[in-house]
LOVO-836369 format. One record per residue (C-alpha): x, y, z; residue in one letter. Coordinates in steps of 0.05 Angstrom, whole numbers, plus 32768, in hexadecimal, padded with zeros to 4 digits. Layout:
{u:X v:Y w:Z rest:a} .
...
//
This chain:
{u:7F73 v:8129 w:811A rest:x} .
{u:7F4C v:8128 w:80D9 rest:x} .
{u:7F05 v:8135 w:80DD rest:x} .
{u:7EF7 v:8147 w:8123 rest:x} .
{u:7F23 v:817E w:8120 rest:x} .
{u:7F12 v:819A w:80E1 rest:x} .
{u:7ECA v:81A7 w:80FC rest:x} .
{u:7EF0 v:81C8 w:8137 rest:x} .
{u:7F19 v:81FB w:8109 rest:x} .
{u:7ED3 v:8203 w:80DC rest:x} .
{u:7EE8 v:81DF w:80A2 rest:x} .
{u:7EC1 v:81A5 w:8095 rest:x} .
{u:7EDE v:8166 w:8071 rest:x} .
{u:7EB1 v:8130 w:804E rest:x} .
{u:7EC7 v:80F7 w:8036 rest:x} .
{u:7EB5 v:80E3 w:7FEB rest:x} .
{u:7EAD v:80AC w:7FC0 rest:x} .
{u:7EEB v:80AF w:7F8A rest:x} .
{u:7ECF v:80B6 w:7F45 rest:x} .
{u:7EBE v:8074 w:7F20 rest:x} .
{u:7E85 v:8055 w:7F01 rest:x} .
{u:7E3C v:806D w:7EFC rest:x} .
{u:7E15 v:806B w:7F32 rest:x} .
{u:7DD3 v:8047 w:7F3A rest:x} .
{u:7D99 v:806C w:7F3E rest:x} .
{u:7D85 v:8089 w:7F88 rest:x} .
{u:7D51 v:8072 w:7FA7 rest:x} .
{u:7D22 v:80B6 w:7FB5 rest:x} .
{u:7CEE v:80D6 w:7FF3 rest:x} .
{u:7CD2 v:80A3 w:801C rest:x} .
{u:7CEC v:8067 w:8013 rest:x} .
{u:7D32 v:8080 w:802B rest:x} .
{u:7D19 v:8081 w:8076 rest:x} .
{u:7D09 v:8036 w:806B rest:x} .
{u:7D52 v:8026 w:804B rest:x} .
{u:7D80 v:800E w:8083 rest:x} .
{u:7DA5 v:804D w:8076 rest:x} .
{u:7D73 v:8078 w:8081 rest:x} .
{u:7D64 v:8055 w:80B9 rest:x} .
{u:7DB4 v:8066 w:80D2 rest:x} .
{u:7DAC v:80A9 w:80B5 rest:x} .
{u:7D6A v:80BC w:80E9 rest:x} .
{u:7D8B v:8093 w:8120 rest:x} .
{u:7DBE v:80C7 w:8116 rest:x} .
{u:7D9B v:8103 w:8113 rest:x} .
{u:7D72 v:80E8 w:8158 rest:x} .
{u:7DB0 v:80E2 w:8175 rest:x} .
{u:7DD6 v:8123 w:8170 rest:x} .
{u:7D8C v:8143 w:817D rest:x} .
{u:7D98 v:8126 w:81CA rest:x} .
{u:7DE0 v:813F w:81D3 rest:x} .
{u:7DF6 v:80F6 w:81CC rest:x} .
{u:7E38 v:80FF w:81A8 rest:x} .
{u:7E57 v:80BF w:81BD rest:x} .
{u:7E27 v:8094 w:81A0 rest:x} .
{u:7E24 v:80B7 w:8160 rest:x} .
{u:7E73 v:80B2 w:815F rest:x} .
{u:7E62 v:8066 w:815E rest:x} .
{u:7E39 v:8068 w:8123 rest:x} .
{u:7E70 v:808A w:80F9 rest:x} .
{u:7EB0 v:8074 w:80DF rest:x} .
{u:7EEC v:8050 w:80FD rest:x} .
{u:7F14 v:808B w:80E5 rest:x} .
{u:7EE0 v:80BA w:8110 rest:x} .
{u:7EDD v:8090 w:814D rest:x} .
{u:7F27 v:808B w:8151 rest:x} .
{u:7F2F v:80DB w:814E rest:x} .
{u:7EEE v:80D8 w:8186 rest:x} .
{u:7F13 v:80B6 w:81AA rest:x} .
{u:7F53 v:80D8 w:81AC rest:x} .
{u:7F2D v:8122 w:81AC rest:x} .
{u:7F36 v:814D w:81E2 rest:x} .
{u:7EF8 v:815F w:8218 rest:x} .
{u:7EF9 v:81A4 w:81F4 rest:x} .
{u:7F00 v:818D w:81A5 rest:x} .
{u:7EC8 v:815E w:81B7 rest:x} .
{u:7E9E v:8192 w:81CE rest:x} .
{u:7EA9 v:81B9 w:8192 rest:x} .
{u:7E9D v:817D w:8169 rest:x} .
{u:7E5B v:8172 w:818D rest:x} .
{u:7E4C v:81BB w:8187 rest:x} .
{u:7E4D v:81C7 w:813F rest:x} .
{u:7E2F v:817B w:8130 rest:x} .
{u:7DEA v:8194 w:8154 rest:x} .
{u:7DEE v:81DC w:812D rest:x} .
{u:7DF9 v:81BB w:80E8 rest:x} .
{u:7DCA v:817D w:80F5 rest:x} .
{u:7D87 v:8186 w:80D9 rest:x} .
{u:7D4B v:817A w:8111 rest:x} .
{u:7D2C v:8138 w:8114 rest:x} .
{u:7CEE v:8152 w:80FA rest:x} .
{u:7D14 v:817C w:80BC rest:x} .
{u:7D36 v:813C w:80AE rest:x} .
{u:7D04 v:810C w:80A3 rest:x} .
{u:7CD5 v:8147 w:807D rest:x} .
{u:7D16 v:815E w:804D rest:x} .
{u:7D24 v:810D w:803C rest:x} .
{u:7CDA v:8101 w:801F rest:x} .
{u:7CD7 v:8144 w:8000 rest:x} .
{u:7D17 v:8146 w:7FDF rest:x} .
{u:7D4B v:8101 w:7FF9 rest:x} .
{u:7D75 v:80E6 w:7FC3 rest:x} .
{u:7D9B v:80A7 w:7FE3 rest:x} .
{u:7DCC v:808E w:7FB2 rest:x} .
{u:7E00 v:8055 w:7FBB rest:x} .
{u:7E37 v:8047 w:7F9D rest:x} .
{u:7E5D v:8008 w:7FB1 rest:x} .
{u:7E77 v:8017 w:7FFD rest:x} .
{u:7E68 v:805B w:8000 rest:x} .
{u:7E1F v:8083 w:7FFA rest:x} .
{u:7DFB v:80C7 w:8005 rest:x} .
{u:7DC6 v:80E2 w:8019 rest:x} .
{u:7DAD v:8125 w:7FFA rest:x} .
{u:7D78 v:814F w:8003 rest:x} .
{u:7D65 v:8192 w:7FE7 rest:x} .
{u:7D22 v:81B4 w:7FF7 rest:x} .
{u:7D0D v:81FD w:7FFE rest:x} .
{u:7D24 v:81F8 w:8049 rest:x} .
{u:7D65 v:81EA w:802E rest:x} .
{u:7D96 v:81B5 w:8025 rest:x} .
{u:7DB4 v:8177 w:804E rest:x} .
{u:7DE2 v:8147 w:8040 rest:x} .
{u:7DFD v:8104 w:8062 rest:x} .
{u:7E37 v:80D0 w:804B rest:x} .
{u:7E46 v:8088 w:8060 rest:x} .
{u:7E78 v:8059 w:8059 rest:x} .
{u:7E71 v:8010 w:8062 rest:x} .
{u:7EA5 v:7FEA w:8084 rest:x} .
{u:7EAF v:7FA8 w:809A rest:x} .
{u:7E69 v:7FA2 w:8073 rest:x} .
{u:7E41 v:7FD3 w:80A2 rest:x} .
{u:7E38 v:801B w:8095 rest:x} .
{u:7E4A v:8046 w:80B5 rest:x} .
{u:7E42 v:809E w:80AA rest:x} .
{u:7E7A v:80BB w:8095 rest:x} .
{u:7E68 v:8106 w:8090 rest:x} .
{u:7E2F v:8124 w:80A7 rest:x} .
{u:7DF5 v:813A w:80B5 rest:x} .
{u:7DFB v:817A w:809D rest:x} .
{u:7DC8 v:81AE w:808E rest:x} .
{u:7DC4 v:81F3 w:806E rest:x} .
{u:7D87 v:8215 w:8073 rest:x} .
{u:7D76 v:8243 w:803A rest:x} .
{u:7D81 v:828D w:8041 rest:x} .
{u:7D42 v:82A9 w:804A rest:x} .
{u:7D12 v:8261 w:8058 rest:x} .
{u:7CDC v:8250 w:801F rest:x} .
{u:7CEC v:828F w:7FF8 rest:x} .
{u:7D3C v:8279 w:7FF3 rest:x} .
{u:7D73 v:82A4 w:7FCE rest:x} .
{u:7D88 v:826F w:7F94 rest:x} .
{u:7DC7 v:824F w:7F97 rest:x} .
{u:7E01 v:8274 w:7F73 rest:x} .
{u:7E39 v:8245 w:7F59 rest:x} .
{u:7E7D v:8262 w:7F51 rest:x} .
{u:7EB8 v:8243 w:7F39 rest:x} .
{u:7EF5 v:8244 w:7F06 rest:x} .
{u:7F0B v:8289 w:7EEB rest:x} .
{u:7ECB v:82AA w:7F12 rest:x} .
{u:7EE8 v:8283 w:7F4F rest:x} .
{u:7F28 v:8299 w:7F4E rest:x} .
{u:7F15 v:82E8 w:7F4E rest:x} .
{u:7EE4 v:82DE w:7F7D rest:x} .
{u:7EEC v:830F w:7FBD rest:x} .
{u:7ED9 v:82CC w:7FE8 rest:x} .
{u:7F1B v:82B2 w:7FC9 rest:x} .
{u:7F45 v:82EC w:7FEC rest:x} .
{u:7F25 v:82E5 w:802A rest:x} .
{u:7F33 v:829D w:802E rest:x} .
{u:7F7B v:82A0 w:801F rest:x} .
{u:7F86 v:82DF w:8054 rest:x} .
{u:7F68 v:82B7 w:808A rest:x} .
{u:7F8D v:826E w:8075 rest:x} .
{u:7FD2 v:82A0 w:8075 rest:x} .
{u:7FC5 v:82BB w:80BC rest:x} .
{u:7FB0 v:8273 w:80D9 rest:x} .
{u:7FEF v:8256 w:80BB rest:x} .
{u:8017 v:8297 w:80D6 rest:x} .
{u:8002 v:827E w:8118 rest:x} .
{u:7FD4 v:82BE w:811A rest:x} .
{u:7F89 v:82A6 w:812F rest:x} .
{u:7F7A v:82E4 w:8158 rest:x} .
{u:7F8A v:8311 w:811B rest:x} .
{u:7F69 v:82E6 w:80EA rest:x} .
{u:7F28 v:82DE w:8111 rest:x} .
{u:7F2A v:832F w:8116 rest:x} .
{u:7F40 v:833F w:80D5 rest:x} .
{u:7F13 v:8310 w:80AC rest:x} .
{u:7EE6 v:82E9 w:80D8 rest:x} .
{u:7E91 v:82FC w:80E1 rest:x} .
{u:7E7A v:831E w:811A rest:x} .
{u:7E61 v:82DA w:812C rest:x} .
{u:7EA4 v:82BC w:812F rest:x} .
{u:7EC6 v:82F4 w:8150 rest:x} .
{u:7E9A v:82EA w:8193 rest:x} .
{u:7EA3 v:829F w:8187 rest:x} .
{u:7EEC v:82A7 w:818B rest:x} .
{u:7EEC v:82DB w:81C6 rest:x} .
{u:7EC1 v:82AC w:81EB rest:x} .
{u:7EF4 v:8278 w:81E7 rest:x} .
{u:7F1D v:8269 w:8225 rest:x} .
{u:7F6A v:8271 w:8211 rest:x} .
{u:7F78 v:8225 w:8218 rest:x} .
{u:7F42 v:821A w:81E6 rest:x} .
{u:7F5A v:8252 w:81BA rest:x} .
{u:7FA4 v:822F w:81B5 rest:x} .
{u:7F7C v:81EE w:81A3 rest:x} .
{u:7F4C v:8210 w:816A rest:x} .
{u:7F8F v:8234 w:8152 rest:x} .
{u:7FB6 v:81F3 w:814B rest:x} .
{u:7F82 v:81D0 w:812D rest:x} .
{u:7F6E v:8208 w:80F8 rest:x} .
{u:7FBB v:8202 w:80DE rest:x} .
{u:7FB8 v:81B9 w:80DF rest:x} .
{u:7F78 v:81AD w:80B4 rest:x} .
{u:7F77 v:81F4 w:808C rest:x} .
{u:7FA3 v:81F2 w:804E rest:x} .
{u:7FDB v:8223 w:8047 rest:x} .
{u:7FD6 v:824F w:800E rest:x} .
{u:7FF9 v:822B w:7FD1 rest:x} .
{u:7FCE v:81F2 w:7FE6 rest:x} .
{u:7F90 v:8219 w:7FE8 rest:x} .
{u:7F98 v:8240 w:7FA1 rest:x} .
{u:7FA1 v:8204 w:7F77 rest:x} .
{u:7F61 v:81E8 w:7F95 rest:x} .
{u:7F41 v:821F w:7F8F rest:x} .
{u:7F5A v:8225 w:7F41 rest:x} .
{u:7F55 v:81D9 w:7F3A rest:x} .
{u:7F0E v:81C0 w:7F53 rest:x} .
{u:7EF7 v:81FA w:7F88 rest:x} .
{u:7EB5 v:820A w:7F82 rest:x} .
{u:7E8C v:8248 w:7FA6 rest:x} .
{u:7E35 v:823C w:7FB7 rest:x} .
{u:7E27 v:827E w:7FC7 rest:x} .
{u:7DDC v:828A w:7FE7 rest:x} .
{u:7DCF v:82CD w:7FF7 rest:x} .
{u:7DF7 v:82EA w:8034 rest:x} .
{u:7E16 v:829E w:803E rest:x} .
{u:7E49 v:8276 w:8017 rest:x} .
{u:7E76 v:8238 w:8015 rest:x} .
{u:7EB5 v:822D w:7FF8 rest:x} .
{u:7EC0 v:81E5 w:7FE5 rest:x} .
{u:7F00 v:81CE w:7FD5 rest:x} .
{u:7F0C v:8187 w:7FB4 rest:x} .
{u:7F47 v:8160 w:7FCA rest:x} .
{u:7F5B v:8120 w:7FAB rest:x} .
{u:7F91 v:80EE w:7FCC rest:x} .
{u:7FA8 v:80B5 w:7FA1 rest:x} .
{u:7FA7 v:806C w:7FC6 rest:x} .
{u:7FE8 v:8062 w:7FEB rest:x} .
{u:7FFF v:801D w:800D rest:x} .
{u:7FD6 v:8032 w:8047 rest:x} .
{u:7F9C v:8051 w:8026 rest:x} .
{u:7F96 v:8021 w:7FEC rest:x} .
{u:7F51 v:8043 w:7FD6 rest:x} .
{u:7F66 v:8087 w:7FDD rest:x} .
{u:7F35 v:80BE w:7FEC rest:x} .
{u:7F14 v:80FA w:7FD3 rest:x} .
{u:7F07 v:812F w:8009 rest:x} .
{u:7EDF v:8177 w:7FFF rest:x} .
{u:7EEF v:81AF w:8033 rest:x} .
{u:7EBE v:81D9 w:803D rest:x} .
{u:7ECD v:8226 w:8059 rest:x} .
{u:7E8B v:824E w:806F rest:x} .
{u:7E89 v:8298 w:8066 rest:x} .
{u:7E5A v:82C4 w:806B rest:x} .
{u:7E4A v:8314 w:804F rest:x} .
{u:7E52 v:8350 w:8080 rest:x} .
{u:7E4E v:838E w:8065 rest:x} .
{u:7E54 v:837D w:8025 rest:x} .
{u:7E98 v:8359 w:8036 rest:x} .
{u:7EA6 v:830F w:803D rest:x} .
{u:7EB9 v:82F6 w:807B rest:x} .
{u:7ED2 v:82A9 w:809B rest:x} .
{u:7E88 v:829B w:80BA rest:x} .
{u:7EA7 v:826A w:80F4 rest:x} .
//
């Protein structure tokens, strides 16, 4: 499965729009919650606040409900899990989108941004069939420290590539593909994700493990997107790695996609370690 089980393995997967013309200017604070899509954006929010993961499955994507559908009692619980813990609260939501909301849309596909002292959040859609629909999303990082916030450091190209994150990275993708989870969650993951791991019942372990080599690239795939387009927002003891990945349209896809994969990590001891 595609996006459901990336969230799973801790590698999140948003879908883009492909670049093309300029877009038109986004409409800004206020107004947004008024907008039908911010109206499907804090419908959304609402929703995962209650725990009700179904019906925000039926506000997203064919692509998403299909994988719903097929998930597993225990992917969809992880799916459910780290929806709420990335999800802004209602009331952060609606505060963060008139201080700082930049809606922009661009044909059949939008965002929603929003950058404040409290941090960041961002949404996608997708309309289909002429509805939309969310395609990625919510998802909110808090700043490192609240008001006061670390800035955001942006790494990439040569400074990328020698970046100790970068060797981190490419350890753990080598042990997951190696079919060696235990050793890579030991060897490179955060204290957090250790006892996340341990927790695990072993049935749910084999799941996580298969999924994590599924939706994590292998090595050669990794390097040239980290060479080619990867990009590191580093804030404080917290970072991402974002890699861009482009597919041309096939005969089934005849749009094609553009898809970012995003690998938390966070700084222990002055090391870097795979945060989930």
């Amino acid at each position: 499965m595609s996006k459901i089980s990336c969230l799973v393995a801790a590698v999140l997967i948003l879908a883009l729009p492909a670049p093309g013309a300029a877009q038109p200017a986004p409409l800004k604070g206020d107004p947004i919650l008024k907008h039908p899509l911010g109206v499907l954006a804090a419908k959304v929010v609402d929703l995962i606040a209650a725990g009700k993961y179904d019906e925000v499955m039926a506000l997203r994507t064919k692509e998403d409900q299909t994988d719903w559908k097929t998930a597993s009692a225990a992917e969809k619980k992880e799916f459910g899990d780290r929806m709420k813990q990335n999800a802004p609260s209602v009331k952060a939501f609606a505060d963060m989108v008139r201080a700082g909301g930049e809606l922009t849309i661009d044909g059949d596909s939008a965002s929603l941004m929003a950058t404040t002292p409290a941090g960041m959040m961002r949404q996608a859609f997708e309309r289909e069939g002429g509805q939309w629909r969310v395609s990625f999303g919510p998802m909110f990082m808090a700043a490192a420290g609240g008001p006061a916030a670390v800035p955001t450091t942006r790494i990439e190209g040569a400074e990328l590539v020698k970046h100790p994150a970068v060797a981190v990275v490419l350890q753990y993708a080598d042990l997951v593909h190696a079919g060696k989870v235990d050793e890579a969650i030991a060897t490179v993951g955060s204290t957090r994700a250790q006892a996340k791991w341990k927790a695990l019942p072993a049935s749910e372990k084999k799941e996580s493990a298969a999924f994590r080599a599924r939706i994590l690239p292998a090595r050669a795939e990794l390097s040239k997107a980290i060479q080619s387009g990867g990009l590191l927002l580093v804030e404080g003891d917290v970072a991402t790695l974002n890699l861009i990945k482009i597919e041309p349209a096939t005969a089934q896809n005849s749009k094609g996609t553009s898809t970012t994969v995003a690998i938390p990590l966070a700084l222990e001891n002055g090391q870097w370690k795979i945060a989930q």
